[in-house]
ZAMARGU-4260 file (C-alpha; in steps of 0.2 Angstrom, whole numbers, plus 5000, padded with zeros to 4 digits):
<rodrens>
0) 5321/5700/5252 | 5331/5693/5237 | 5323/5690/5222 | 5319/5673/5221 | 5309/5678/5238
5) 5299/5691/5228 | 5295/5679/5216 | 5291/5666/5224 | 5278/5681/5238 | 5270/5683/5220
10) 5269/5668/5213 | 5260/5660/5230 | 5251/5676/5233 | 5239/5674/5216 | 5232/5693/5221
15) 5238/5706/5213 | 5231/5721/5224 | 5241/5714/5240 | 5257/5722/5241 | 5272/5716/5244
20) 5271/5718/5265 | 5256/5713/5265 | 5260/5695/5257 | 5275/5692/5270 | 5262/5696/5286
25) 5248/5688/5280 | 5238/5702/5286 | 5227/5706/5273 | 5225/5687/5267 | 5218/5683/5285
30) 5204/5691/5284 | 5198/5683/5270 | 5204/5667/5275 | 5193/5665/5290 | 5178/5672/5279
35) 5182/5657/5266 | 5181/5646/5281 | 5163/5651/5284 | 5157/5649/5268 | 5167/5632/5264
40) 5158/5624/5283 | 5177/5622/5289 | 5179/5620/5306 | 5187/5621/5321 | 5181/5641/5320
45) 5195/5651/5323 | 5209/5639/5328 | 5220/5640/5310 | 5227/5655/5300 | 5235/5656/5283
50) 5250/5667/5282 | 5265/5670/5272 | 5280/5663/5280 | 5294/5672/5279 | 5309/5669/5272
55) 5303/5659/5259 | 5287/5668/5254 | 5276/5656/5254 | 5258/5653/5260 | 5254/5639/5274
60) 5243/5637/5287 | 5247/5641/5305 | 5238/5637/5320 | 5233/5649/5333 | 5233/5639/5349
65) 5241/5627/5354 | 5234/5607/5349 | 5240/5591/5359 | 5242/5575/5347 | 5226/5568/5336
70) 5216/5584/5341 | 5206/5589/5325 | 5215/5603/5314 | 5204/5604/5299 | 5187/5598/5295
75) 5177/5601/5279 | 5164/5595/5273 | 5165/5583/5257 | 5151/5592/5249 | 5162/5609/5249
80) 5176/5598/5241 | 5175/5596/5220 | 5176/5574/5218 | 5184/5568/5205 | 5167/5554/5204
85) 5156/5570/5201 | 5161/5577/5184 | 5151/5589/5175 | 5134/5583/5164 | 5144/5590/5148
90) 5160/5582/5151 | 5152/5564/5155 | 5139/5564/5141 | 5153/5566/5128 | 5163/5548/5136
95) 5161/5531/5128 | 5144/5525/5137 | 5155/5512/5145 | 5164/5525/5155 | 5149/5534/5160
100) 5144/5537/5177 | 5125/5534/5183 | 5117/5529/5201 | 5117/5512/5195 | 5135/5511/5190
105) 5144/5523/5201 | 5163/5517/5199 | 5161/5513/5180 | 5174/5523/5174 | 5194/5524/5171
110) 5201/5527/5186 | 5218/5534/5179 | 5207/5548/5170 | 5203/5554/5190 | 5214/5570/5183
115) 5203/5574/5169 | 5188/5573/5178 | 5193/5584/5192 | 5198/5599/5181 | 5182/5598/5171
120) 5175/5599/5186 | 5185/5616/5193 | 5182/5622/5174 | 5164/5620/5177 | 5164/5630/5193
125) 5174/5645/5185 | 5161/5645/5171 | 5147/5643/5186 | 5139/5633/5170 | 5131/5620/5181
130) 5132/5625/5198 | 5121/5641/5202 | 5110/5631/5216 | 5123/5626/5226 | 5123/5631/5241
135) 5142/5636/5243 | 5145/5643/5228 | 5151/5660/5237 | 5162/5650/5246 | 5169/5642/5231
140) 5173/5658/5223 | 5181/5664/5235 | 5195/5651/5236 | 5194/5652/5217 | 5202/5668/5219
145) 5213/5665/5231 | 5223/5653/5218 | 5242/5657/5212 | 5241/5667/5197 | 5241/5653/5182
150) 5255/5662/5175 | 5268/5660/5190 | 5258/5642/5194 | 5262/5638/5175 | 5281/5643/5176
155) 5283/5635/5192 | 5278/5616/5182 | 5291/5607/5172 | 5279/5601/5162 | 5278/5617/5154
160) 5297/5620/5151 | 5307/5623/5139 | 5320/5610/5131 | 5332/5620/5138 | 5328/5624/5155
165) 5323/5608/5157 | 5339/5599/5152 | 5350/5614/5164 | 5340/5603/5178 | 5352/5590/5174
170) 5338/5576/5179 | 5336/5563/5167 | 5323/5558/5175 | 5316/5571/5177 | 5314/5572/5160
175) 5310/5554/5155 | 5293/5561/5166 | 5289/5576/5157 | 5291/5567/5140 | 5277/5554/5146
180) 5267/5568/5154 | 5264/5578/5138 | 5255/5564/5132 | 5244/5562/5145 | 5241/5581/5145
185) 5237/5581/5128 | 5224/5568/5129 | 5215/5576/5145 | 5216/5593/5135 | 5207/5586/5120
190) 5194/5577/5132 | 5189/5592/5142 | 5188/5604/5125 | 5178/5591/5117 | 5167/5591/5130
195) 5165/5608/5130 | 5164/5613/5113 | 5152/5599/5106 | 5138/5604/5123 | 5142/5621/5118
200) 5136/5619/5101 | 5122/5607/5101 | 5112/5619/5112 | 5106/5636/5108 | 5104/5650/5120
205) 5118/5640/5132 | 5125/5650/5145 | 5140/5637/5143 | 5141/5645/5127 | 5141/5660/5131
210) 5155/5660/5144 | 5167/5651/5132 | 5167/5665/5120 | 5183/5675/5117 | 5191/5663/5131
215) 5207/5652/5125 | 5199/5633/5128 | 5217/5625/5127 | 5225/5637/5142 | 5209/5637/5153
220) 5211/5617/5151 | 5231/5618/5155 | 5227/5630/5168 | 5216/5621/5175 | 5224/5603/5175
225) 5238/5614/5185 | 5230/5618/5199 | 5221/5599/5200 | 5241/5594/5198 | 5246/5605/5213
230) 5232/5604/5224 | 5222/5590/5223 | 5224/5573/5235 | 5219/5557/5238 | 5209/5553/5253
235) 5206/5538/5260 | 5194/5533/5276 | 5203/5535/5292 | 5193/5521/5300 | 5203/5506/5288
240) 5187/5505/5276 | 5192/5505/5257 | 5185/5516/5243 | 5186/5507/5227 | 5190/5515/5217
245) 5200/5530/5225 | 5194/5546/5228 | 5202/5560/5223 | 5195/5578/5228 | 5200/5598/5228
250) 5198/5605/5246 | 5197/5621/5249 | 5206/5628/5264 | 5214/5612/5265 | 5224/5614/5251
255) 5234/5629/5257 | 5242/5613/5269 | 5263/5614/5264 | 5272/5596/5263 | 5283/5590/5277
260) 5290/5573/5275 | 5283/5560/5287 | 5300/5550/5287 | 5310/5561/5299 | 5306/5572/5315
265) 5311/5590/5319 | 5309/5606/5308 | 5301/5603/5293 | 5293/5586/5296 | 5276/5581/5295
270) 5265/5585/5311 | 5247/5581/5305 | 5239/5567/5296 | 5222/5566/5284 | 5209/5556/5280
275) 5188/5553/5278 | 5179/5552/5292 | 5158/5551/5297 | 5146/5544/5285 | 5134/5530/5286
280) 5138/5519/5302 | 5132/5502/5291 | 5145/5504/5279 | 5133/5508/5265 | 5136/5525/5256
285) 5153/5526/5260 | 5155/5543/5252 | 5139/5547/5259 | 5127/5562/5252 | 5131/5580/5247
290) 5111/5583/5254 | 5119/5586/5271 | 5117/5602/5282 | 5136/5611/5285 | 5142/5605/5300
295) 5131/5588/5303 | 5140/5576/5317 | 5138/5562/5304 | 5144/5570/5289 | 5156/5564/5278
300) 5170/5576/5277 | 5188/5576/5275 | 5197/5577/5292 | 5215/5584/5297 | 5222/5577/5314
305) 5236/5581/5322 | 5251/5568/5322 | 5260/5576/5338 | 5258/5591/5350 | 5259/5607/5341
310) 5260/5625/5348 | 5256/5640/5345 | 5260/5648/5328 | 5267/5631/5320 | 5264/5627/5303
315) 5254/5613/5300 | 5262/5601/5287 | 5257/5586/5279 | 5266/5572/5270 | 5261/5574/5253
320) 5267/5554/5251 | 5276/5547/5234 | 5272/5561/5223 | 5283/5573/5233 | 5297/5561/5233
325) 5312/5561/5227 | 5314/5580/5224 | 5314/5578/5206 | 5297/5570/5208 | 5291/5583/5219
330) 5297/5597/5208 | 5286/5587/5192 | 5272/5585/5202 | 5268/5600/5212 | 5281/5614/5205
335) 5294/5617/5219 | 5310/5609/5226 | 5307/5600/5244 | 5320/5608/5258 | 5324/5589/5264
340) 5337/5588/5278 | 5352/5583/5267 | 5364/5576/5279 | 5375/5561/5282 | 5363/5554/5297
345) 5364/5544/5311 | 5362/5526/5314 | 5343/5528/5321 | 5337/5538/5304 | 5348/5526/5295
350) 5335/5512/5304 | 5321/5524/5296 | 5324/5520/5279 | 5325/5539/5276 | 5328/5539/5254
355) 5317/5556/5252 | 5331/5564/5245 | 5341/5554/5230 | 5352/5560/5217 | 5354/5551/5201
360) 5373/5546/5197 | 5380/5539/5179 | 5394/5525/5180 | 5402/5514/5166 | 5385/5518/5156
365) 5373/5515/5169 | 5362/5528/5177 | 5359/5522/5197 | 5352/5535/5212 | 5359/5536/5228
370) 5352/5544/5245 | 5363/5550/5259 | 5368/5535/5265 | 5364/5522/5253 | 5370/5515/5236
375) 5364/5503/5224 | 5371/5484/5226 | 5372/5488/5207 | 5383/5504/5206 | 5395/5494/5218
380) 5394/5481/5211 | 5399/5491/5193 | 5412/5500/5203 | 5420/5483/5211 | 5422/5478/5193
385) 5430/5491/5186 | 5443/5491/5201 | 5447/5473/5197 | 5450/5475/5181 | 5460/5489/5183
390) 5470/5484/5196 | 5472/5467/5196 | 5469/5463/5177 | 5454/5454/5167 | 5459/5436/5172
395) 5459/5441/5192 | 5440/5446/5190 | 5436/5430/5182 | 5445/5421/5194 | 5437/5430/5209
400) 5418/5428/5200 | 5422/5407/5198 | 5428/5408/5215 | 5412/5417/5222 | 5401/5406/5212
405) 5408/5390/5221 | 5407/5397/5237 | 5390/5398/5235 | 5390/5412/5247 | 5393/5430/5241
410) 5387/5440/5256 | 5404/5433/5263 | 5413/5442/5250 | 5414/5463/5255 | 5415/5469/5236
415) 5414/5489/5245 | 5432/5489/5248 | 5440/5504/5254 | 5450/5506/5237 | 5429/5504/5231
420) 5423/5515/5241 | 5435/5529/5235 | 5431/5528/5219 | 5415/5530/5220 | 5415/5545/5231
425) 5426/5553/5218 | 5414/5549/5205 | 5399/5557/5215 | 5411/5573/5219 | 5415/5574/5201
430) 5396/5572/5198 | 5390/5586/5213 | 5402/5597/5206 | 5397/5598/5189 | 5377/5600/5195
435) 5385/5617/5201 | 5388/5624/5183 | 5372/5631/5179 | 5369/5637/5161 | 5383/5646/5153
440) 5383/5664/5152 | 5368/5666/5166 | 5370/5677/5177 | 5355/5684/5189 | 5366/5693/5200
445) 5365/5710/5197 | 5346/5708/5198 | 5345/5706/5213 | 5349/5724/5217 | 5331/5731/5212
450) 5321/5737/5226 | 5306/5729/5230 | 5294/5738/5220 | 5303/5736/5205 | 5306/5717/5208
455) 5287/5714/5210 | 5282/5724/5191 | 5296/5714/5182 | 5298/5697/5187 | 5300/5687/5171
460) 5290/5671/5173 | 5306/5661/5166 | 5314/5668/5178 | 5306/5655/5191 | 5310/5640/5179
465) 5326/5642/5180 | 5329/5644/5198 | 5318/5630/5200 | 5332/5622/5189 | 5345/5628/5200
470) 5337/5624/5217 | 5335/5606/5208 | 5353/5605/5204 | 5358/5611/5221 | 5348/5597/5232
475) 5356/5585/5221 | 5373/5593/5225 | 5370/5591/5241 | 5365/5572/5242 | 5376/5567/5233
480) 5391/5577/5242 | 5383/5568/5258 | 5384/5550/5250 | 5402/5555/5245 | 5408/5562/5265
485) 5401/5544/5270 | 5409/5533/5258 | 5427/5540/5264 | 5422/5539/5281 | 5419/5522/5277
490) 5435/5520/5269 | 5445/5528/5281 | 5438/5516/5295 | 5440/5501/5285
</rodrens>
């Protein structure tokens, strides 16, 4: 394998002790995999495997037989799940008192903090400070250590990049995200060390004290708030009800699920579908009660379904919805680039509305985003303009706009002229073009040529940043080289 394959094996692997076959068969994960099963209450038995794909190196979830349309995949309880409406006691009792949850007020608190909540929440398992009666906490443990190594998981996140592997993305906004996510970051950091230090310190003889000596608070917070960034979900009741507010959980098994986009069909599309199911039949207790045996019928738990007919050894994917769209939004929130089929498509996906993949594009001072087979009324609009003014002078265009206005009709005007239509397609080949000059003087080549072994004791963690970087570049490359086929297609038949 090259190595962006090898790091990506041990970035996804999070166990150092499997080597390097082992991760690309999956065989010595499997085991273990089925044993977390057990622990977590998931069900079907028996009927789903993680492995690592190969060539990308990456862990998904296959099935082991095959499964007809809206058959159940995946079933876990919601008491195995870590809710973000179930912080830990030290992390609420350090919130304002309006924000407070309590029986009597169970949704009064921010909503936007659900991130915050939910990490507390992992770091309170990790420390095992609250949670030595639960009744799954083997289970817990075991997916804990099934997680990516936070190293890897940390390079993999823009948010922790660089100014300067961030800007070789050449995704301004990408980056117009990451300067608002420090923010937020920073706050929820604050939150969670406050609450951890200020229990810590008003009791004596605390285990919870105990457990945070000698550990860094500040990267057991970041590392934390990671993996809530990458592997937790909003999940809403399959049956229509609403949850107000939203619930947002950590599922383990269920989290090892890989993205496919619901917007197309074929390889690499979603084939399966979430949600809430069971509870109380009244409509009372929508989120039910943790009190419940593993495996009751009525049991709220968080349900996976199969969209359409699936065979044997397929990977199960779901849609991970807006987050994961464009692919610079899906690189900011869960750390890799997509592989969207980027292609000029036909009129039936055009009919789909099929914008997953964008790329942005900078004309006359303005910054617009294109798909495959779409432009901005705007950028046309810009581009027309310029045309005019070029070709048939200043006092043309004003001509044209006092005519348009009179008309009272634009849409009879075509302002995509063919002569348009060119110039933008220059525009985005000069753009896709310059996407492919990566930094100057980098050059990974020659890395490539250590053996395995080697590859797998000296991977630099920057080292995935910037390919991350690259892969970004590269998916804009090829939209935008898309858009730019179709535009002189268009011209030529027009």
């Amino acid at each position: 394998p090259s190595l962006l394959e090898l790091i990506t094996q041990i970035k996804c692997s999070g166990n150092e002790n499997n080597d390097v076959a082992d991760m690309i068969e999956g065989r010595s994960g499997d085991f273990s995999f089925q044993e977390l099963c057990e622990n977590v209450f998931a069900s079907p038995e028996n009927l789903l495997s993680l492995h690592t794909s190969c060539p990308n190196g990456e862990r998904g979830i296959f099935t082991n037989r095959d499964v007809q349309v809206n058959d159940v995949l995946l079933r876990i309880p919601l008491k195995s799940c870590i809710r973000d409406d179930k912080p830990p006691y030290w992390y609420t009792q350090t919130q304002p008192l309006s924000q407070q949850l309590d029986d009597e007020n169970p949704h009064n608190y921010n909503p936007s903090d659900w991130a915050t909540r939910l990490a507390a929440s992992l770091i309170d398992l990790q420390l095992k400070a609250s949670t030595k009666d639960d009744s799954i906490m083997g289970g817990k443990e075991q997916w804990l250590s099934m997680m990516p190594d936070p190293e890897y998981l940390r390079a993999s996140l823009p948010i922790h990049w660089p100014e300067d592997i961030l800007s070789n993305a050449k995704c301004t906004a990408l980056e117009i995200t990451i300067d608002a996510s420090y923010f937020a970051r920073a706050d929820a950091i604050s939150d969670i060390s406050v609450g951890l230090q200020s229990v810590a310190a008003e009791e004596e003889d605390n285990e919870l004290q105990d457990q945070l000596q000698g550990l860094d608070v500040k990267s057991l917070c970041n590392d934390a708030l990671d993996l809530v960034q990458t592997r937790s979900c909003r999940v809403e009741r399959l049956d229509g009800v609403q949850l107000c507010p939203p619930l947002r959980v950590l599922a383990p098994v269920f989290d090892f699920i890989n993205h496919g986009s619901s917007r197309f069909t074929g390889e690499g599309s979603s084939n399966a579908y979430f949600g809430l199911e069971g509870g109380n039949d009244d409509g009372v207790n929508l989120l039910g009660s943790d009190e419940c045996g593993g495996g009751s019928a009525n049991e709220l738990a968080l349900v996976v379904r199969a969209r359409r007919d699936i065979n044997a050894n397929d990977e199960v994917l779901i849609d991970y919805g807006d987050s994961a769209r464009p692919a610079w939004r899906c690189l900011s929130s869960y750390g890799f680039v997509p592989n969207y089929r980027v292609s000029v498509p036909s009129e039936d996906d055009q009919a789909d509305g099929d914008d997953d993949s964008v790329a942005e594009v900078f004309y006359d001072g303005g910054r617009y985003e294109v798909s495959t087979h779409t432009i901005p009324t705007e950028l046309v609009e810009t581009a027309y303009a310029a045309f005019i003014e070029e070709e048939e002078g200043a006092q043309a265009f004003a001509t044209m706009g006092s005519q348009r206005d009179s008309d009272g009709d634009s849409e009879d005007v075509n302002i995509l002229r063919p002569e348009v239509a060119l110039r933008l397609a220059k525009r985005l080949s000069d753009t896709s073009f310059q996407l492919l000059i990566g930094p100057s003087g980098s050059d990974t080549s020659s890395q490539d040529e250590d053996t395995d072994e080697d590859a797998n004791q000296r991977v630099d963690p920057e080292l995935v940043a910037k390919n991350l970087a690259s892969s970004l570049r590269w998916s804009q490359h090829q939209v935008l080289l898309a858009c730019a086929v179709g535009l002189r297609d268009y011209a030529a038949a027009n």
